[in-house]
N, CA, C and O of each residue as an XYZ file, in Angstrom:
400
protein
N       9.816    -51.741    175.335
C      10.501    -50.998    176.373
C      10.424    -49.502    176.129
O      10.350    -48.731    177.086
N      10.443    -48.900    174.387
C      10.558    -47.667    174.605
C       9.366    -47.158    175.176
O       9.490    -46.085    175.767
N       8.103    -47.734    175.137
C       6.550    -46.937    175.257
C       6.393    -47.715    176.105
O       5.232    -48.119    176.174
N       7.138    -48.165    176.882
C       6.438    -48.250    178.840
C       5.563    -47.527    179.628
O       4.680    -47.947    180.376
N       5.966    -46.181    179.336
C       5.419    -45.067    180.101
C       3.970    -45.266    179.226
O       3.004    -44.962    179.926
N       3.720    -45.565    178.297
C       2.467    -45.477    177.107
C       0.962    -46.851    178.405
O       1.208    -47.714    179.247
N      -0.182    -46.389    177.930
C      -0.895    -47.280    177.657
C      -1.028    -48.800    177.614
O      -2.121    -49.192    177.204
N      -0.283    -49.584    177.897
C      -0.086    -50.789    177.529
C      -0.737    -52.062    177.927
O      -0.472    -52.428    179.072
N      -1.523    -52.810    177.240
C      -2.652    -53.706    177.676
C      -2.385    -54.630    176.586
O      -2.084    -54.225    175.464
N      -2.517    -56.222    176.971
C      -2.247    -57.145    176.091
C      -3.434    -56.741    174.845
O      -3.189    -56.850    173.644
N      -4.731    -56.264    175.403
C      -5.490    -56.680    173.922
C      -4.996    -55.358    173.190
O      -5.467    -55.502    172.062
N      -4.370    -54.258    173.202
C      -3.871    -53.014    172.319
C      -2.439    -53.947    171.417
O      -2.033    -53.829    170.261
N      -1.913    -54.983    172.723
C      -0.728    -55.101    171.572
C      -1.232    -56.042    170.335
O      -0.979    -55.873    169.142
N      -2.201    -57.329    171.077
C      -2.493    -57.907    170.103
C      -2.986    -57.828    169.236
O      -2.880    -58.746    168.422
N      -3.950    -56.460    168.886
C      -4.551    -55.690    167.873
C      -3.640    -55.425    166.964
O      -4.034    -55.532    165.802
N      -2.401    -55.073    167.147
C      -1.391    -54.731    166.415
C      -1.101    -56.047    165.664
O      -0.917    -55.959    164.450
N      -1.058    -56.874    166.066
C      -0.309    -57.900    165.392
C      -1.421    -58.972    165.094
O      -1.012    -60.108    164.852
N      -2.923    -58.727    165.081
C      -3.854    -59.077    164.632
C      -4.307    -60.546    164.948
O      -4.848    -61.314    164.153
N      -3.998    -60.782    166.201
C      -3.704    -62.037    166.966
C      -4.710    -61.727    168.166
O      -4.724    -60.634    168.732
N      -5.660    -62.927    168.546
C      -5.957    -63.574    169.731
C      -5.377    -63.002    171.189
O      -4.272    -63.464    171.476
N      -5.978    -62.024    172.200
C      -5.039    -61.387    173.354
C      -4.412    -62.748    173.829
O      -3.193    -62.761    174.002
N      -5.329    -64.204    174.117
C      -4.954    -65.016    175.235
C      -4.046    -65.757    173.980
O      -4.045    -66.913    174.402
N      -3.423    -65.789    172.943
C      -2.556    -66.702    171.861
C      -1.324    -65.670    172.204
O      -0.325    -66.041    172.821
N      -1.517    -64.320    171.726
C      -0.620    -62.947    172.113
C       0.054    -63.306    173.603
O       1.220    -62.942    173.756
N      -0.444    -63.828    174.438
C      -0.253    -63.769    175.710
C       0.773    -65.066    175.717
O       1.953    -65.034    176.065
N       0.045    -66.196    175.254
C       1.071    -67.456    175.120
C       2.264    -67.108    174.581
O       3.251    -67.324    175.283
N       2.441    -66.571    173.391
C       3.529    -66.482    172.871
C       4.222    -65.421    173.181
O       5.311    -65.319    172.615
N       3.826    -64.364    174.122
C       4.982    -63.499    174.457
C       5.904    -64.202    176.372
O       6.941    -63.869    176.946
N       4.828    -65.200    176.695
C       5.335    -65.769    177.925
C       6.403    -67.015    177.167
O       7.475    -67.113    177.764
N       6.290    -67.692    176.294
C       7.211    -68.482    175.740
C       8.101    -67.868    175.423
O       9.162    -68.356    175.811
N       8.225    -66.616    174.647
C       9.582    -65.863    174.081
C      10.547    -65.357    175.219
O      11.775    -65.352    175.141
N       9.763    -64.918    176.328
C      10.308    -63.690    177.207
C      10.655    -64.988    178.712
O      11.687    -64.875    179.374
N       9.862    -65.842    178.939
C      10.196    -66.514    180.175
C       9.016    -66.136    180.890
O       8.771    -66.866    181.851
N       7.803    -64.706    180.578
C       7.532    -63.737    182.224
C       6.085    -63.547    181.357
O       6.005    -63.621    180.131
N       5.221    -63.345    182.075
C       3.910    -62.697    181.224
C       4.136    -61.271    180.761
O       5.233    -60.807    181.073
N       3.502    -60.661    180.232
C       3.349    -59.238    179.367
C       3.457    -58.694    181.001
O       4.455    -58.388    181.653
N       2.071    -58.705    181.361
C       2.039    -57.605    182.817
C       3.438    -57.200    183.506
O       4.075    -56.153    183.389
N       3.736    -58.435    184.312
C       5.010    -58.334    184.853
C       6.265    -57.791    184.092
O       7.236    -57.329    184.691
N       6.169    -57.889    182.601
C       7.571    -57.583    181.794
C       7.123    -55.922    181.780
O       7.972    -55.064    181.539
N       5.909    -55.624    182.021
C       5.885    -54.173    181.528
C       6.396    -53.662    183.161
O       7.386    -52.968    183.396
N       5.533    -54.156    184.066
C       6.337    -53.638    185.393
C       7.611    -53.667    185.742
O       8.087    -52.760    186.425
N       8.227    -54.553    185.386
C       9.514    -54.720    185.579
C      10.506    -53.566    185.080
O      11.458    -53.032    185.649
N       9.892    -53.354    183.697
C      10.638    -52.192    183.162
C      10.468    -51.377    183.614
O      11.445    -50.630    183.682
N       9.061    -50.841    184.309
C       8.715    -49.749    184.723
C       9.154    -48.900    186.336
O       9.277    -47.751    186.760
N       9.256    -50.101    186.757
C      10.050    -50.498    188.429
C      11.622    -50.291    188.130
O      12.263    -49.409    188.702
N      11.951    -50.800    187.587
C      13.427    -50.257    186.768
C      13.535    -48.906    186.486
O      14.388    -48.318    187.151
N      12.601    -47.927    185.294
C      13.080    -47.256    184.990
C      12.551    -46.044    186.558
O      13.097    -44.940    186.548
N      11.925    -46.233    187.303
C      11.386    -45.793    188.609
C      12.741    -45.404    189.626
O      13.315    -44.350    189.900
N      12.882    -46.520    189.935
C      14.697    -46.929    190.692
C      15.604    -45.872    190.525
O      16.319    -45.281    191.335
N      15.343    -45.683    188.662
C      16.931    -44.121    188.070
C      15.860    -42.875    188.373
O      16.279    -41.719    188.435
N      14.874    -43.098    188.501
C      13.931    -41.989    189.032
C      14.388    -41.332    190.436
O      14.776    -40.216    190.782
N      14.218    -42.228    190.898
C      13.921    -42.011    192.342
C      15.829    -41.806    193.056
O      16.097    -41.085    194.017
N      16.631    -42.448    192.450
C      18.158    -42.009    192.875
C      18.378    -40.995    192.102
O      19.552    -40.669    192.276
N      17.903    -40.350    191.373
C      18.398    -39.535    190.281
C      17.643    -38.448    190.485
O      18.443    -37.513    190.507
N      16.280    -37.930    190.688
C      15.843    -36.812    191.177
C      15.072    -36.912    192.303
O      14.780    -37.965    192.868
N      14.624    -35.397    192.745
C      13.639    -35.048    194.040
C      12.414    -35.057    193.324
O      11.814    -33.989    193.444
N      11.820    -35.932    192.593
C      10.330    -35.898    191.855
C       9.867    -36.159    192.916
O      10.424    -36.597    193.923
N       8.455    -35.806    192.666
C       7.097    -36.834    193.785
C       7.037    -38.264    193.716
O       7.112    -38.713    192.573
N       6.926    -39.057    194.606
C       6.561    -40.337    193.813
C       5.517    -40.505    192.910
O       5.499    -41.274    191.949
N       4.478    -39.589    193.347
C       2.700    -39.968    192.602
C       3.209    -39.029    191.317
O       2.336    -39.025    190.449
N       4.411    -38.208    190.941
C       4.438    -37.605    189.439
C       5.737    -38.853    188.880
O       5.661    -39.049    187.667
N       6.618    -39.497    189.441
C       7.334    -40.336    189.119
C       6.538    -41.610    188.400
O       6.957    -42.051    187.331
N       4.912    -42.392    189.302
C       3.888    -42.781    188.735
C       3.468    -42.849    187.440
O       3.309    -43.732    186.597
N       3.298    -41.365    187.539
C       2.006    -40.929    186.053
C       3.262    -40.862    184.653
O       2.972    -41.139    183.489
N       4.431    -40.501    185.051
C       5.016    -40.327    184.077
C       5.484    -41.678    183.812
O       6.189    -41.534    182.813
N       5.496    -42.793    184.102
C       5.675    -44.098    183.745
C       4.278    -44.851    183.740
O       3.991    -46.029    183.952
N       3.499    -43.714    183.412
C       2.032    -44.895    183.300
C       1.487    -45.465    183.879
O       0.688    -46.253    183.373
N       1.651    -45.352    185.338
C       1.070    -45.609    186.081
C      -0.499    -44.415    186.371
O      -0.256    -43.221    186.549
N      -1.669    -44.800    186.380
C      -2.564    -43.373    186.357
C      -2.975    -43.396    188.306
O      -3.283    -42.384    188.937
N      -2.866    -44.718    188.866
C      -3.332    -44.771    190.386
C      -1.942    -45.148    190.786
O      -1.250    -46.119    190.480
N      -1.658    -43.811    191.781
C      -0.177    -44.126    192.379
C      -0.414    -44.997    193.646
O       0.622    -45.108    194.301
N      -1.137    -45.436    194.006
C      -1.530    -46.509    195.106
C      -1.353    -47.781    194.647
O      -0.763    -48.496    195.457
N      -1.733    -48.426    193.387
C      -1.130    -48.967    192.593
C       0.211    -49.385    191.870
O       0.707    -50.409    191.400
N       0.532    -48.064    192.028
C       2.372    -47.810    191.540
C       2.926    -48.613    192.954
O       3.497    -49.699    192.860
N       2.699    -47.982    194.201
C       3.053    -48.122    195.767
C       3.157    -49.081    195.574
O       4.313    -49.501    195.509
N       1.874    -50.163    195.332
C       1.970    -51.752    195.215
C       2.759    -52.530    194.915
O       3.259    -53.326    195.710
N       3.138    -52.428    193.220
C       3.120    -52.950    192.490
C       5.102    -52.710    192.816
O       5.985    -53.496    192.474
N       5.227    -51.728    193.364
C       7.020    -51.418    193.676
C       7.218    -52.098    194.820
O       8.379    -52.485    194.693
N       6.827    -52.487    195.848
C       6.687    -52.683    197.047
C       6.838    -54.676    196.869
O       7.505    -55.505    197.488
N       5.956    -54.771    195.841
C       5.778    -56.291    195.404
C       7.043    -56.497    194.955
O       7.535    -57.478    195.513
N       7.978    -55.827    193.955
C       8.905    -55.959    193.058
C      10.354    -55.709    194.256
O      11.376    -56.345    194.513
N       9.906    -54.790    194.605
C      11.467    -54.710    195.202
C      11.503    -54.745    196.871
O      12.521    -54.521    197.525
N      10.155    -55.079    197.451
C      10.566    -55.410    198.947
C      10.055    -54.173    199.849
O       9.387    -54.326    200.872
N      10.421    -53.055    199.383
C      10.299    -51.755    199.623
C       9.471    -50.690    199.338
O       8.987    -50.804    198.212
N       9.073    -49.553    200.013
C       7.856    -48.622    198.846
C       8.864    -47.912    198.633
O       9.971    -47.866    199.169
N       8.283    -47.225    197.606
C       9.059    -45.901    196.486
C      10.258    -44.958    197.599
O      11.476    -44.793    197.528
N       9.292    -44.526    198.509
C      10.201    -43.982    199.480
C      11.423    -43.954    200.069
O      12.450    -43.277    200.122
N      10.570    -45.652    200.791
C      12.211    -46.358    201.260
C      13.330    -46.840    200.588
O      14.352    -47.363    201.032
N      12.992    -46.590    199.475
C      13.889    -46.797    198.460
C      15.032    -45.578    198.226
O      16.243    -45.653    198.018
N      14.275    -44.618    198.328
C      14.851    -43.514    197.742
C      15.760    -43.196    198.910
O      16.944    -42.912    198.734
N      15.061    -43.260    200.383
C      16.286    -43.224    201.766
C      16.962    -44.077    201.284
O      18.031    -43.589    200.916
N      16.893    -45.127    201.089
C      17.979    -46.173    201.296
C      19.158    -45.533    199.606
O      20.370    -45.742    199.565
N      18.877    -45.269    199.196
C      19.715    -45.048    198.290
C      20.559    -43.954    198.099
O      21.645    -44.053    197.528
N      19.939    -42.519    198.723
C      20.203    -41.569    198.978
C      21.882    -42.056    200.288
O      23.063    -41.724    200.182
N      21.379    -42.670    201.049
C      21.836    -43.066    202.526
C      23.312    -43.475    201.476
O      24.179    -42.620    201.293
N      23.420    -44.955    200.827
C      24.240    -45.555    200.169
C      25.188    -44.581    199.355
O      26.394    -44.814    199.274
N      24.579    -43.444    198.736
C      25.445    -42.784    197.719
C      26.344    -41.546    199.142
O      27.413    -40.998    198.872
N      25.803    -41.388    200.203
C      26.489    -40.497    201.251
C      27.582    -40.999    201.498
O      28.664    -40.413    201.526
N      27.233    -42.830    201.819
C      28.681    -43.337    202.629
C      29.374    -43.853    201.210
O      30.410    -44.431    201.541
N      29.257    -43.878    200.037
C      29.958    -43.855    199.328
C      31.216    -43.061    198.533
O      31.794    -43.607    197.593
C-alpha cells in the first residue's frame, strides 16, 4: 500500500521474493481474496477519491502521481471501480459536502 503510486507489476514483486510471477500470483489471490492488479487499483482508486474531494488537482496529474503513466487508462480503470469518471465524482462530491 505504501508504494502504490510506485511501479508495480507482479513479475518486480516476485523478483523480490524470488518466486515464480504465476505461483506469486496464486498466493497473493489466496491471502488477499482479489488478484495483485485489482488490489493495486483498488488502493489506488481509493487513494484518488481523497484526491479528488480534497483538492482542485487535474485529473491526468492526480493519475501520474498515483502511477498511473496513461490517464485514459486511469479514466477506465475509475469508471470500472466506482461507476463514475474522475470528474463526476468530484461534482458529485463537491455537490454532497455543499448540502452538508
Amino acid at each position: 500500500e505504501q508504494h502504490a503510486d510506485k511501479l508495480l507489476t507482479l513479475e518486480k514483486i516476485s523478483s523480490l521474493f524470488f518466486l515464480n510471477p504465476s505461483y506469486c500470483s496464486f498466493l497473493f489471490k489466496e491471502k488477499t481474496g482479489v488478484n495483485f492488479v485489482d488490489y493495486v487499483n483498488q488502493i489506488r482508486i481509493g487513494k484518488a477519491k481523497t484526491l479528488l474531494r480534497t483538492t482542485d488537482e487535474k485529473v491526468y496529474r492526480i493519475a501520474k502521481t498515483l502511477g498511473y503513466d496513461n490517464p485514459k487508462y486511469f479514466f477506465r480503470v475509475f469508471k470500472k471501480v466506482e461507476g463514475v469518471t474522475p470528474e463526476e465524482y468530484r461534482l458529485q462530491a463537491n455537490q454532497k459536502d455543499k448540502q452538508a
